[in-house]
C-alpha positions in Angstrom: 32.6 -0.2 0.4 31.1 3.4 1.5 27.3 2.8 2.2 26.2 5.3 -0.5 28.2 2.7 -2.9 25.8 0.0 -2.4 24.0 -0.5 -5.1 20.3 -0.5 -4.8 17.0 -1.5 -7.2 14.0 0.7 -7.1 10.8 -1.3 -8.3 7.8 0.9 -9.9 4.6 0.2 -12.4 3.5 2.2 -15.0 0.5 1.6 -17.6 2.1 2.3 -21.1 5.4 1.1 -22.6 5.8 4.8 -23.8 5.6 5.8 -20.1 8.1 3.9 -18.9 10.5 4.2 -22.0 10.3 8.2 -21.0 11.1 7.9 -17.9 13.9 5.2 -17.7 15.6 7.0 -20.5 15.8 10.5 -18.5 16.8 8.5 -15.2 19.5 7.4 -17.4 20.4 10.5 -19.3 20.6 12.2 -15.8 23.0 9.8 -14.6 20.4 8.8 -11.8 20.4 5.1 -12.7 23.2 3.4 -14.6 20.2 1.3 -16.2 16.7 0.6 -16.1 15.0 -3.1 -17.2 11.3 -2.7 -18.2 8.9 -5.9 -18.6 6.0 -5.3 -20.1 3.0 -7.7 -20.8 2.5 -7.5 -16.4 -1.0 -8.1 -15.0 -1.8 -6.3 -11.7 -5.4 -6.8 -9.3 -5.0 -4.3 -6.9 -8.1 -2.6 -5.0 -8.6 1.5 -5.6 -10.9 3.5 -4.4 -13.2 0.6 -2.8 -12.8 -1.6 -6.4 -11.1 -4.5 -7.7 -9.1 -3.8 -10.6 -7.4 -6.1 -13.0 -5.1 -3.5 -15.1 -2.3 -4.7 -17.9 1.3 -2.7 -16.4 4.8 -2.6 -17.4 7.4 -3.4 -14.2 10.7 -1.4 -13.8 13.4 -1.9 -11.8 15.9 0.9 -11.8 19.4 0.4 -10.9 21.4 3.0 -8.7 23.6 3.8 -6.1 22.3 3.8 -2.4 23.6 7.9 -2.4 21.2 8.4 -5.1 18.0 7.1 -3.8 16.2 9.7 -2.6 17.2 12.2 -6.2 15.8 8.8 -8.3 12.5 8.6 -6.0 11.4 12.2 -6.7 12.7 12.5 -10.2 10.9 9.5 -10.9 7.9 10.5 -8.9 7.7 13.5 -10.7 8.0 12.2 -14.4 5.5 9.5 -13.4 1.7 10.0 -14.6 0.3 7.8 -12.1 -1.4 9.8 -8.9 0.6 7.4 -6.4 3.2 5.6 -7.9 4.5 2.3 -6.7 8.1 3.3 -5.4 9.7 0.4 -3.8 13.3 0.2 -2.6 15.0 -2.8 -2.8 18.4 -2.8 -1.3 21.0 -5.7 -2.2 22.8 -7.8 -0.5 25.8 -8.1 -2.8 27.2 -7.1 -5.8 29.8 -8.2 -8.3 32.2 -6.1 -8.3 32.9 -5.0 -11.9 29.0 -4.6 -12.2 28.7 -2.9 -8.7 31.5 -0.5 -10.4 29.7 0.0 -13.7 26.7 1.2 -11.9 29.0 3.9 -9.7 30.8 4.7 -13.1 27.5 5.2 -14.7 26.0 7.6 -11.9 28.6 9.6 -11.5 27.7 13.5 -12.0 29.8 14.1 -15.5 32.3 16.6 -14.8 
C-alpha cells in the first residue's frame, strides 16, 4: 500500500453538537473524510488563559486517507469556531482491507 493510502484518524473537540454535525457533514460532502463519528456528552478540565476549566465537548474522530491530511486539518480548522482547535493526528497501524478501501473509495475527488 502507497503511504498516502494509509488510512489515518484525526481527533478534534468542539462545544455544540450543531458544531460538529456542520462540520463532519462538509468533511464528508467534500470527499475529505469517508466518515466522521461524533460522541457527545464529553467532559474536558483543561487550563486557559491561567484558569481551570471544566467545559461539556463533543469528540470527533475523522476518518481519511494519509494524502489527505493536511486538506482535512485546514478545512477543518477553518470551519471550526474554536480560536485553537484540538487537531490531533492519529496514524494507524493497520487496516482491514475492505474498510481501508471504503475509506479511499470514499475520498476520492468525484470525477
Amino acid at each position: 500500500m502507497r503511504t498516502g493510502e494509509q488510512p489515518v484518524m484525526i481527533y478534534t473537540t468542539f462545544g455544540s453538537l450543531e458544531d460538529a454535525k456542520r462540520v463532519g457533514g462538509a468533511l464528508v460532502e467534500k470527499r475529505l473524510a469517508a466518515c466522521v463519528n461524533i460522541f457527545p456528552g464529553m467532559i474536558s478540565i483543561f487550563e486557559w488563559q491561567g484558569e481551570i476549566d471544566e467545559e461539556a465537548e463533543i469528540a470527533m474522530i475523522i476518518k481519511t486517507r494519509r494524502a489527505l491530511t493536511q486538506a482535512v486539518l485546514s478545512e477543518t480548522a477553518e470551519l471550526h469556531p474554536y480560536d485553537v482547535p484540538a487537531l490531533l493526528v492519529l496514524p494507524t497501524e493497520a487496516a482491514g482491507e475492505g474498510y481501508r478501501d471504503w475509506i479511499l473509495e470514499q475520498t476520492k475527488p468525484v470525477s
